[in-house]
LOLUM-816449 format. One record per residue (C-alpha): residue number from 1; residue in one letter; x, y, z. Coordinates in nm, 4 decimals, padded with zeros to 6 digits. Layout:
N
seq|type|u|v|w
NUM|A|X|Y|Z
...
***
This chain:
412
seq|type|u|v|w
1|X|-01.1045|-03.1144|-01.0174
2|X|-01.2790|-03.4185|-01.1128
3|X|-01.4083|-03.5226|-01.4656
4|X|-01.7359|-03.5273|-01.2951
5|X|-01.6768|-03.1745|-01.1884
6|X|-01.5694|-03.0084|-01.4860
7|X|-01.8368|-03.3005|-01.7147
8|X|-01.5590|-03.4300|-01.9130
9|X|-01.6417|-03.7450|-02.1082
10|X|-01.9912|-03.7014|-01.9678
11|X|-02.2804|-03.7427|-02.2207
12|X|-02.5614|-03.7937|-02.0108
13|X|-02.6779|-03.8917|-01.6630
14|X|-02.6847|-04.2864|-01.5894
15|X|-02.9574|-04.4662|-01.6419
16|X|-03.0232|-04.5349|-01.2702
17|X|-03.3770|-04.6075|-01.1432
18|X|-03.3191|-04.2812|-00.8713
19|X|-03.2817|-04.0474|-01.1652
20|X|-03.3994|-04.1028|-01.5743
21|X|-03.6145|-04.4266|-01.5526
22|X|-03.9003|-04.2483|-01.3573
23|X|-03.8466|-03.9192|-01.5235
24|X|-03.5398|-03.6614|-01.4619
25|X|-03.5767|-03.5866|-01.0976
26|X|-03.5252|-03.2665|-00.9565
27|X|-03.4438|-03.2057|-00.5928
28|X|-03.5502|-02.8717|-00.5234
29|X|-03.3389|-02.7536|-00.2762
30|X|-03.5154|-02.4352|-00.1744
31|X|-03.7931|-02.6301|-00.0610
32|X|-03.6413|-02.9579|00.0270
33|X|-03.9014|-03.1485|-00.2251
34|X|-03.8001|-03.4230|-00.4626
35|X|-04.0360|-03.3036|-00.8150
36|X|-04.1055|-03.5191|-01.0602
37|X|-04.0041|-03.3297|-01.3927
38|X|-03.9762|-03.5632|-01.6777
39|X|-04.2435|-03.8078|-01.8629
40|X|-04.1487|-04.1608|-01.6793
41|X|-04.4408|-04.4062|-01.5996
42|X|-04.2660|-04.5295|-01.3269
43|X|-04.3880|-04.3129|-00.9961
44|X|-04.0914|-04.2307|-00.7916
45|X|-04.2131|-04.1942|-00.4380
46|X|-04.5088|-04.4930|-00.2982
47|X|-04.6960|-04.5637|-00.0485
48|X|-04.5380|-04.8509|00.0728
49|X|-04.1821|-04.6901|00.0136
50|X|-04.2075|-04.4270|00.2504
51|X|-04.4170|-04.6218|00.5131
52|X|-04.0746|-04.8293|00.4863
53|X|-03.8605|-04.5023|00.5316
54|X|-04.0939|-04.3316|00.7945
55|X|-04.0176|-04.7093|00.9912
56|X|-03.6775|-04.7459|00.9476
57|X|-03.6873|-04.3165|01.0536
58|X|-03.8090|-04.4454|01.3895
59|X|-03.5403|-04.6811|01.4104
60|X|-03.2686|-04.4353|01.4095
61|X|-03.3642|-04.3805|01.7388
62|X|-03.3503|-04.7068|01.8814
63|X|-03.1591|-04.7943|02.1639
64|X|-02.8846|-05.0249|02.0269
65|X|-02.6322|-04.9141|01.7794
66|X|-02.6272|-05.1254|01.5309
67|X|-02.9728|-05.1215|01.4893
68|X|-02.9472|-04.7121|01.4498
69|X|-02.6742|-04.7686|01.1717
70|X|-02.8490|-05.0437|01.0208
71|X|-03.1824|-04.8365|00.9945
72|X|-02.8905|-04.5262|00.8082
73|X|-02.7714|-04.7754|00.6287
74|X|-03.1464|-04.8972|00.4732
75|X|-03.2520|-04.5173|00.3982
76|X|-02.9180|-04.4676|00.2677
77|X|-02.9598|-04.7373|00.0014
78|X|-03.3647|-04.6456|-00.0148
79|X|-03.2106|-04.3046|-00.1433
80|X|-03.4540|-04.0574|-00.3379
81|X|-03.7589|-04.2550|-00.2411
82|X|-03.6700|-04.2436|00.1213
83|X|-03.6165|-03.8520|00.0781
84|X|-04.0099|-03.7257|00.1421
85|X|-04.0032|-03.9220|00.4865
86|X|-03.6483|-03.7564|00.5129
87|X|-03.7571|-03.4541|00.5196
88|X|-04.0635|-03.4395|00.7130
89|X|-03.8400|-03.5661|00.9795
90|X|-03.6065|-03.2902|00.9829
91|X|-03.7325|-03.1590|01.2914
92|X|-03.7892|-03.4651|01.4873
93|X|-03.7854|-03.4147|01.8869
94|X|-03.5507|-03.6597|01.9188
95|X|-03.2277|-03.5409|01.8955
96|X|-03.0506|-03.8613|01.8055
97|X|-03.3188|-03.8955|01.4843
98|X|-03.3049|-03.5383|01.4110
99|X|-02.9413|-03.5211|01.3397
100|X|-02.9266|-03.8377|01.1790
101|X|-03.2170|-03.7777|00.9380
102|X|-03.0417|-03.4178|00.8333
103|X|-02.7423|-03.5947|00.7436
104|X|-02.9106|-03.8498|00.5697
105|X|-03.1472|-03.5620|00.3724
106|X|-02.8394|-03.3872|00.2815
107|X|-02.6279|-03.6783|00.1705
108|X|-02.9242|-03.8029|-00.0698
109|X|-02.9772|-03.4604|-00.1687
110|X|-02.6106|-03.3565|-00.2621
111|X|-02.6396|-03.6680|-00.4960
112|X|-02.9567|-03.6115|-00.6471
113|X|-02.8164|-03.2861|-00.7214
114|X|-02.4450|-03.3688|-00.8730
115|X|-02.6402|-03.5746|-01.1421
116|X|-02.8918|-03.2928|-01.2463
117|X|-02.6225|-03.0528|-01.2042
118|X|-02.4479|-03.2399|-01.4662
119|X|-02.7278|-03.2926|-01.7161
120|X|-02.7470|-02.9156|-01.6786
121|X|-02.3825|-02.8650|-01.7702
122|X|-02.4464|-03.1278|-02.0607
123|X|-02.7505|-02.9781|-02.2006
124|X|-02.8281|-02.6636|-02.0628
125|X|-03.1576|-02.7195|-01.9891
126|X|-03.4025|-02.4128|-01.9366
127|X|-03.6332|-02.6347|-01.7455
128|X|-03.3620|-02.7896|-01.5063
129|X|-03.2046|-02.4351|-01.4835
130|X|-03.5170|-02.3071|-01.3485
131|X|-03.5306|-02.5748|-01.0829
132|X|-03.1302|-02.5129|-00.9956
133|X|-03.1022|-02.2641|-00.6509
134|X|-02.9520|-01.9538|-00.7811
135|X|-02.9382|-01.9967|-01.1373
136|X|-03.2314|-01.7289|-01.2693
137|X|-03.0417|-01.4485|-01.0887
138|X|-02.6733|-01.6102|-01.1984
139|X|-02.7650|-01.6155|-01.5300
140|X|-02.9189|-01.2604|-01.5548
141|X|-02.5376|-01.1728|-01.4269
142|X|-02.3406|-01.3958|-01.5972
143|X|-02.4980|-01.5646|-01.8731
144|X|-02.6441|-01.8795|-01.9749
145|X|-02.3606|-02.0113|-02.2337
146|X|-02.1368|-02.3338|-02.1373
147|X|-01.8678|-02.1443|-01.9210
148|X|-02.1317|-01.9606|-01.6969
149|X|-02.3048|-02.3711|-01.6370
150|X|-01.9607|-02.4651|-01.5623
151|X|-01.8932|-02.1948|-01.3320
152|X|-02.2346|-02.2330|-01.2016
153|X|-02.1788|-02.6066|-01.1428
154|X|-01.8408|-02.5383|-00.9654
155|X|-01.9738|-02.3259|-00.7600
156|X|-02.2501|-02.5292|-00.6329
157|X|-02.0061|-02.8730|-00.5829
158|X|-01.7734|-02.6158|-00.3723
159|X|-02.0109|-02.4622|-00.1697
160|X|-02.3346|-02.6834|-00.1886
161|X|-02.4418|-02.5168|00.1608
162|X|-02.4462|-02.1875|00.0539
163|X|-02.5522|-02.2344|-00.2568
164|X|-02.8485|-02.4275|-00.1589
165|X|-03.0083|-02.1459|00.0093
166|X|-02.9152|-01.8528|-00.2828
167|X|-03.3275|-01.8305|-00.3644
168|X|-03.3898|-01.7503|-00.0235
169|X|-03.1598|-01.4800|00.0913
170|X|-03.2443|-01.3301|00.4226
171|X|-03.0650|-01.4670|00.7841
172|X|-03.0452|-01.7887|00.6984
173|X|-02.8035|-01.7297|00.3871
174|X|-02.6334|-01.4664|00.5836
175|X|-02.5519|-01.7039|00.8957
176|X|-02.4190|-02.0014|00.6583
177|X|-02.1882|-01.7430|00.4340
178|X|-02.0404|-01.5875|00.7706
179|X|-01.9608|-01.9667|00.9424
180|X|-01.8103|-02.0130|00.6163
181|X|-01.5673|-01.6995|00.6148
182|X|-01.4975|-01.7818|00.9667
183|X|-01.3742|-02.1633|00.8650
184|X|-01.1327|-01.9736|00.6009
185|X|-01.0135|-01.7057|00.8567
186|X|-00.9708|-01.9703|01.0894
187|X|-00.7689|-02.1520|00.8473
188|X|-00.5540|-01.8529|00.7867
189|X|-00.4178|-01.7694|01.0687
190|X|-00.2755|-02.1358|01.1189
191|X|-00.1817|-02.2208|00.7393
192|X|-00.1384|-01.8812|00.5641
193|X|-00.0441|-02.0297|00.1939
194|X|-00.4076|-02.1981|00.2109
195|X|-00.5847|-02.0002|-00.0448
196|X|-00.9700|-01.9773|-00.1702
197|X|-01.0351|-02.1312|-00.5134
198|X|-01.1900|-01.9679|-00.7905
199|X|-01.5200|-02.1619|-00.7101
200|X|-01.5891|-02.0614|-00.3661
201|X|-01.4824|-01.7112|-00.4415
202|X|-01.7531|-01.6736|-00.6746
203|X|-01.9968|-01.7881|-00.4210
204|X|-01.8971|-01.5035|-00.1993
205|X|-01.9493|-01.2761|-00.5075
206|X|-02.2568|-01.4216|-00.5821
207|X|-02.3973|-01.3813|-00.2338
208|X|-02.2751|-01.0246|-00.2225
209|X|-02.4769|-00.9504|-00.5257
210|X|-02.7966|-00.9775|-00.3288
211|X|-02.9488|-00.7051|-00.2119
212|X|-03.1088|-00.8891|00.0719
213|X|-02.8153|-01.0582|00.2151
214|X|-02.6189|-00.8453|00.5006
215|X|-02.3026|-00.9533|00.5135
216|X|-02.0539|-00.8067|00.7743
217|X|-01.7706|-00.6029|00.7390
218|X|-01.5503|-00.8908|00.8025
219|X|-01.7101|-01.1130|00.5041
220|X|-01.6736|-00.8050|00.2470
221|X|-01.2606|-00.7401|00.3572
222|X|-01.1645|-01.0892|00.2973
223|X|-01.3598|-01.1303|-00.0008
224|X|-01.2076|-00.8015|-00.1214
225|X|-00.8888|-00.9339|-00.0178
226|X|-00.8782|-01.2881|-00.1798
227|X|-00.9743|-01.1375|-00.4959
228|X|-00.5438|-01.0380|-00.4998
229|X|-00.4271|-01.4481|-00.4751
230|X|-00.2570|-01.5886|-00.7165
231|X|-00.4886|-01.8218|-00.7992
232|X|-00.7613|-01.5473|-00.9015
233|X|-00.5597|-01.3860|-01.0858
234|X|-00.4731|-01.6837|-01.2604
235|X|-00.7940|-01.7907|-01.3498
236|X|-00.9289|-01.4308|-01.4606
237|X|-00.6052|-01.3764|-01.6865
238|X|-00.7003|-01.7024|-01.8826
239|X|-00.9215|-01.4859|-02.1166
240|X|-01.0770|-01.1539|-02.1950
241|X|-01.4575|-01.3234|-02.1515
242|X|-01.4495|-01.5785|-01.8700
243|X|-01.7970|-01.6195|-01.6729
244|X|-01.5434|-01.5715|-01.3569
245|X|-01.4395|-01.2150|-01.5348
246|X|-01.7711|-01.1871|-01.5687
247|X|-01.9124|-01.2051|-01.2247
248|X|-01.6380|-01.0053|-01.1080
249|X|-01.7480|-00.7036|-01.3582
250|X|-02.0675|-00.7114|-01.1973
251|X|-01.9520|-00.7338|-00.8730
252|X|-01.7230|-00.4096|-00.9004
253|X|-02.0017|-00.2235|-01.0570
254|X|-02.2464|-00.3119|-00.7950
255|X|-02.1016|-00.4103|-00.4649
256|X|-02.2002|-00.0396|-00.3243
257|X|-02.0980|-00.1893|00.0067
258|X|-01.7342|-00.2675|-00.0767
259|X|-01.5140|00.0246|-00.0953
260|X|-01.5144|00.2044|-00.3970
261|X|-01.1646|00.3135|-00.4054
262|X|-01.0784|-00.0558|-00.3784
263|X|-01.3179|-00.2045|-00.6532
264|X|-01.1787|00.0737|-00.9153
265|X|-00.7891|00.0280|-00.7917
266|X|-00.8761|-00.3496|-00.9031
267|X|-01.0723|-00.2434|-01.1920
268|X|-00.8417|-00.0615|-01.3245
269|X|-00.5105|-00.3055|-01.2724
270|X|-00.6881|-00.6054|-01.4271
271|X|-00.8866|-00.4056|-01.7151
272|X|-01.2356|-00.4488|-01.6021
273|X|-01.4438|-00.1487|-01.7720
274|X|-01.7334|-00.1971|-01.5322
275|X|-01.4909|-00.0043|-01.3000
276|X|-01.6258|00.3453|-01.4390
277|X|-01.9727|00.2747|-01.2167
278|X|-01.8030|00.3296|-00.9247
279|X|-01.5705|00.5900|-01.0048
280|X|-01.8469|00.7745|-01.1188
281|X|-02.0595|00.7504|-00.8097
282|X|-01.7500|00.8962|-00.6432
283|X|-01.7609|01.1884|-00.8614
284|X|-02.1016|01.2757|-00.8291
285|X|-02.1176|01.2173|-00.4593
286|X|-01.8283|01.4307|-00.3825
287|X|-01.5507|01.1810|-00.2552
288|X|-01.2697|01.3109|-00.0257
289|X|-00.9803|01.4597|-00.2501
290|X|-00.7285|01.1571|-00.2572
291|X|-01.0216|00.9267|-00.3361
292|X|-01.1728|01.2126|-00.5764
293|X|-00.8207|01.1355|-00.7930
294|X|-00.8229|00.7566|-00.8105
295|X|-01.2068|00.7887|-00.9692
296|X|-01.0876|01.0940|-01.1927
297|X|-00.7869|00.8203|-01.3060
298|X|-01.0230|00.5271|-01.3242
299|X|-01.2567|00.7429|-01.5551
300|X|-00.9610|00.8178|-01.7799
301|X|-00.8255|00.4834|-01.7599
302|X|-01.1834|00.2610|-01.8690
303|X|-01.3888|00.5138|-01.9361
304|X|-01.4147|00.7784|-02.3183
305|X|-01.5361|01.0893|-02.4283
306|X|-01.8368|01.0387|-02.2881
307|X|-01.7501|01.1229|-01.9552
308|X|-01.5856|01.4272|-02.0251
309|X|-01.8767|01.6235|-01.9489
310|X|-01.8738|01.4673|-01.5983
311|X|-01.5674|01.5847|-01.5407
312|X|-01.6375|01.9787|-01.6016
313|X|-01.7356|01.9957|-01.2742
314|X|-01.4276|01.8886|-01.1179
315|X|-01.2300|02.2055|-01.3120
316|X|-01.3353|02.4610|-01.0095
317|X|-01.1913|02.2187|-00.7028
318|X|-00.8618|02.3662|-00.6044
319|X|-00.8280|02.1175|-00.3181
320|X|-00.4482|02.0439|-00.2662
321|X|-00.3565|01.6681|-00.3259
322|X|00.0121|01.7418|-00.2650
323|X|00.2621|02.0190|-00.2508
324|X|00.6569|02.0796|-00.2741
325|X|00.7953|02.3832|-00.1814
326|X|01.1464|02.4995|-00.1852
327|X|01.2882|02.7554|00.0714
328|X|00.8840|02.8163|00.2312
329|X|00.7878|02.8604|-00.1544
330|X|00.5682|02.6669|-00.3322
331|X|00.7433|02.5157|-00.6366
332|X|00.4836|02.2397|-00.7417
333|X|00.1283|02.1399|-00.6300
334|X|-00.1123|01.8952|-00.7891
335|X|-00.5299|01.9822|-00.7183
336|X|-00.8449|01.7815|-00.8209
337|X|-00.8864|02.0122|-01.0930
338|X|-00.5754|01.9634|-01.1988
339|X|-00.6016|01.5841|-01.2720
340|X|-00.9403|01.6062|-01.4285
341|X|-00.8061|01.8746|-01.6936
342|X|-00.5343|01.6339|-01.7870
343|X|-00.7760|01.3459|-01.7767
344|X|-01.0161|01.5385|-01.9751
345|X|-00.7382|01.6364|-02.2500
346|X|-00.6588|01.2634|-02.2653
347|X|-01.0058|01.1483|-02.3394
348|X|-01.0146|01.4037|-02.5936
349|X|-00.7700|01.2886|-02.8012
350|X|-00.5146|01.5943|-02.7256
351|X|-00.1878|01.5851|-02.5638
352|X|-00.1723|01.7183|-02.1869
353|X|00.1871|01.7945|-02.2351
354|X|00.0464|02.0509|-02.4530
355|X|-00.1417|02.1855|-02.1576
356|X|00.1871|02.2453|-01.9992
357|X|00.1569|01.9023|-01.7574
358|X|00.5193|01.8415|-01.8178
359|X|00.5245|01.6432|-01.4727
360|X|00.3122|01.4145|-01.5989
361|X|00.3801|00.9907|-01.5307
362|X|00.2267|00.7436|-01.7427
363|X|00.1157|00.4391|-01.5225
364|X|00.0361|00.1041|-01.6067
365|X|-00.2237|00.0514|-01.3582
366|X|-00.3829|00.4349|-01.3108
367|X|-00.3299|00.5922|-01.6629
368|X|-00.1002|00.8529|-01.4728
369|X|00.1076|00.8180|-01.1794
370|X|-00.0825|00.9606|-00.8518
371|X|00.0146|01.3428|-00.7594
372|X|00.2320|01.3858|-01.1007
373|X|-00.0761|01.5639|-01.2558
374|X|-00.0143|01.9499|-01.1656
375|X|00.1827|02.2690|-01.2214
376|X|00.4290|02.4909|-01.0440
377|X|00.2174|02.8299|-01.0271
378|X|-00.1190|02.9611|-01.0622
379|X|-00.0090|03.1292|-01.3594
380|X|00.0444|02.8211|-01.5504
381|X|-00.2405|02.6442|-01.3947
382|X|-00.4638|02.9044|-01.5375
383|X|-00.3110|02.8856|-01.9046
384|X|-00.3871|02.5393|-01.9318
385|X|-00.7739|02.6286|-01.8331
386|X|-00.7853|02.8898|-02.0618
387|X|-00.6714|02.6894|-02.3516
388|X|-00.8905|02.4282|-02.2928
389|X|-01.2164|02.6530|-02.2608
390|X|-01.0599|02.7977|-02.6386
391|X|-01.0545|02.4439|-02.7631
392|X|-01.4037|02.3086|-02.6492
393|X|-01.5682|02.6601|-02.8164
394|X|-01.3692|02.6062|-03.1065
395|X|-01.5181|02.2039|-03.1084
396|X|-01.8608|02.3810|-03.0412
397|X|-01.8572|02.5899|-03.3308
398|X|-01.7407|02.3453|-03.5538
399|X|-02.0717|02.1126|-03.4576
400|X|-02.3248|02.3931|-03.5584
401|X|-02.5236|02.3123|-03.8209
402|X|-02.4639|02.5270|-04.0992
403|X|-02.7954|02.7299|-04.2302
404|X|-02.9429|02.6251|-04.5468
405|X|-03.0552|02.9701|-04.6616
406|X|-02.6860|03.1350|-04.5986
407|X|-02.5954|03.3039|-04.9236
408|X|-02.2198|03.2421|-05.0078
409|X|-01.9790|03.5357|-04.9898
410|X|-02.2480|03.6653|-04.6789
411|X|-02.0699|03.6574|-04.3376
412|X|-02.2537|03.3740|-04.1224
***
C-alpha cells in the first residue's frame, strides 16, 4: 500500500489552491456537490470559472478529436472549480459529452476525496467525518479511534464506487456491490490464487450491514467464503482489537441473512464472542438437530453462566444426533439433550466426566468434538439428569437469604 494510503509521513494536506487556501473542501459524494467547509476568503467556485467549464463542457462534443481531448484536458486542469458544471452535465443527451463529463466528475472527485480522506486519517475530524459517505454508520460499528479511520480510509481508496454510495443504500448500492462480486468471480475462475484484500472485504461487510441493501445469495457465499483466505486470516490474527476484528464481530452477530451455522463455526475457530448472537437465535428458534449442536457448542465455547438458563430447555430433546450399535443393539448414542447437559456442566464450573460423559473430546475449535457428547443407555443418560437437577437445588438453596428473626438452635 502506499504511504499515501496508510498516511505515513503525512502531516497535513498540501497547501494547494483546490483544497486549504479557499477553505478545506469537501466533495460530498452522496450528492455530487463540492461544499465549502472551512473559513477561506478565497470563493472556490465563480462565475466566470464555470461559464469557462460549462464552454469547454460543450466542446467535448465537438467534432474533431483533438479539440474533444483538448476541452478534457482544460477541465481536467480547471479541477474542483470545473466540478459544479461537471456535474450538472452528468446527464447530457449527448452521449459522447455524457460519458466524458462522468469520467471527468469522477476523476476530480476521487482526488478531492484522497486529500480529505487523509486529513481525516490525520486529524480525525468530526466535521469532515460527517461529510465522509459511510462514516456515521461505520463508526457506530467500529469506532472512531485511528485504526477504524485507517480502515475506513482503506476501504474507501479500494472500493471508492461502492463506497461512494454507502449513505444511500437502496438499488443503486445493490447493483454496484453485485458488478463488483461478479468482476472477482470472474477473476476466479481464470486465476484462482487471486485473492480479496482485507480492504475490499470490509466493504462487502460493510454493505451487508445495511438493512436496506439486498444482496443476492451469490454476494453473501463468496463473502462468507473469502472470509477463510489467508490473507484474512492474516490480518485479523495481528491483534485481539483490530477495527477489521471489529467489523467482523458485528458482522457475525448481525448478518441474519448469512447462515448461522457458518458465522458461529467461524466465530468460534477465530475467538470472536459476538458468535453467541447467533447461536442463540438458533436455540430459541428451534434449529434442526445437527445445527441445534454447533449453537449448543458455540454457547459453551464464547458464551458463560449466563446462558445456562437458555439451555434448560434443550434437557427434554431426545432427538438422535448419532448412534452405534453393535450386533442390532444400541451401544452408544449422542441427543441434543445430551450435549447441552455437558455444555451446561462446563459453564458451571463442574466436570462432565463426573456426569458420566466419559466419551467426551475436547476440541480446539468447538469446545467438544461433534457427536462425542452422549452415553451408552438410557440408564446412564438419566443419572447424569438426575444429578444435575440435585446440584442446581442444592445451588438454589444455598442462594436463599437467610431470615433475620431465625433463632439459633431452631430448625430453619
Amino acid at each position: 500500500m502506499s504511504p499515501i494510503a496508510r498516511g505515513r509521513g503525512v502531516r497535513c494536506l498540501p497547501k494547494s489552491k483546490d483544497v486549504l487556501t479557499t477553505g478545506l473542501v469537501i466533495v460530498c459524494l452522496t450528492c455530487g456537490v463540492a461544499i465549502n467547509v472551512g473559513l477561506g476568503e478565497e470563493p472556490l467556485v465563480v462565475d466566470e470559472a464555470t461559464r469557462q467549464a460549462e464552454q469547454l463542457i460543450r466542446q467535448l462534443g465537438a467534432a474533431s478529436y483533438e479539440l474533444r481531448e483538448e476541452a478534457a484536458r482544460q477541465l481536467n486542469e480547471m479541477g474542483l472549480d470545473a466540478l459544479p458544471a461537471l456535474q450538472d452535465a452528468a446527464q447530457h443527451r449527448d452521449l459522447e459529452i455524457r460519458y466524458r463529463v462522468r469520467k471527468l466528475r469522477d476523476s476530480i472527485e476521487l482526488i478531492a476525496r484522497d486529500r480529505v480522506l487523509i486529513e481525516f486519517l490525520v486529524t480525525g475530524d468530526p466535521a469532515l467525518g460527517q461529510l465522509l459517505p459511510g462514516w456515521v454508520r461505520f463508526a457506530e460499528i467500529v469506532g472512531a479511534d485511528r485504526p477504524a479511520r485507517q480502515l475506513f480510509v482503506d476501504m474507501h481508496q479500494a472500493e471508492p464506487r461502492i463506497m461512494r454510495l454507502t449513505d444511500r443504500s437502496g438499488p443503486e448500492l445493490q447493483s454496484v456491490v453485485e458488478r463488483r462480486n461478479e468482476t472477482f468471480r470472474l477473476r476466479n475462475r481464470r486465476n484462482r490464487d487471486e485473492q480479496m484484500s482485507p480492504a475490499t472485504l470490509s466493504v462487502f461487510l460493510f454493505v451487508m450491514l445495511d438493512p436496506a441493501c439486498e444482496l443476492s445469495v451469490g454476494t453473501r457465499s463468496l463473502t462468507a467464503s473469502v472470509i477463510r483466505q489467508p490473507q484474512i486470516i492474516s490480518a485479523l490474527n495481528q491483534s485481539d482489537d483490530t477495527a477489521l476484528r471489529r467489523l467482523m464481530s458485528t458482522w457475525i452477530a448481525k448478518a441474519d441473512d448469512v447462515s448461522p451455522t457458518h458465522r458461529i463455526k467461524f466465530a468460534m475457530q477465530y475467538a470472536f464472542r459476538s458468535g453467541v448472537e447467533p447461536a442463540i437465535k438458533m436455540v430459541q428458534t428451534g434449529a434442526r438437530a445437527n445445527h441445534l449442536e454447533d449453537a449448543i457448542l458455540a454457547i459453551g465455547m464464547l458464551g458463560g453462566p449466563e446462558h445456562i438458563d437458555l439451555l434448560v430447555s434443550l434437557l427434554g430433546d431426545s432427538s438422535v444426533l448419532t448412534e452405534k450399535q453393535r450386533s442390532n443393539k444400541t451401544v452408544f448414542s449422542s441427543q441434543v439433550r445430551d450435549v447441552a447437559l455437558a455444555v451446561m456442566v462446563y459453564l458451571s464450573g463442574q466436570n462432565p466426566y463426573d456426569y458420566g460423559f466419559t466419551r467426551l473430546r475436547p476440541h480446539s475449535a468447538s469446545l467438544f468434538q461433534p457427536n462425542t457428547a452422549g452415553f451408552a443407555t438410557d440408564e446412564l443418560r438419566a443419572r447424569a439428569l438426575a444429578r444435575w437437577e440435585l446440584w442446581t437445588r442444592v445451588q438454589k438453596a444455598q442462594s436463599l437469604p437467610i431470615d433475620a428473626t431465625a433463632i439459633e438452635g431452631v430448625p430453619l
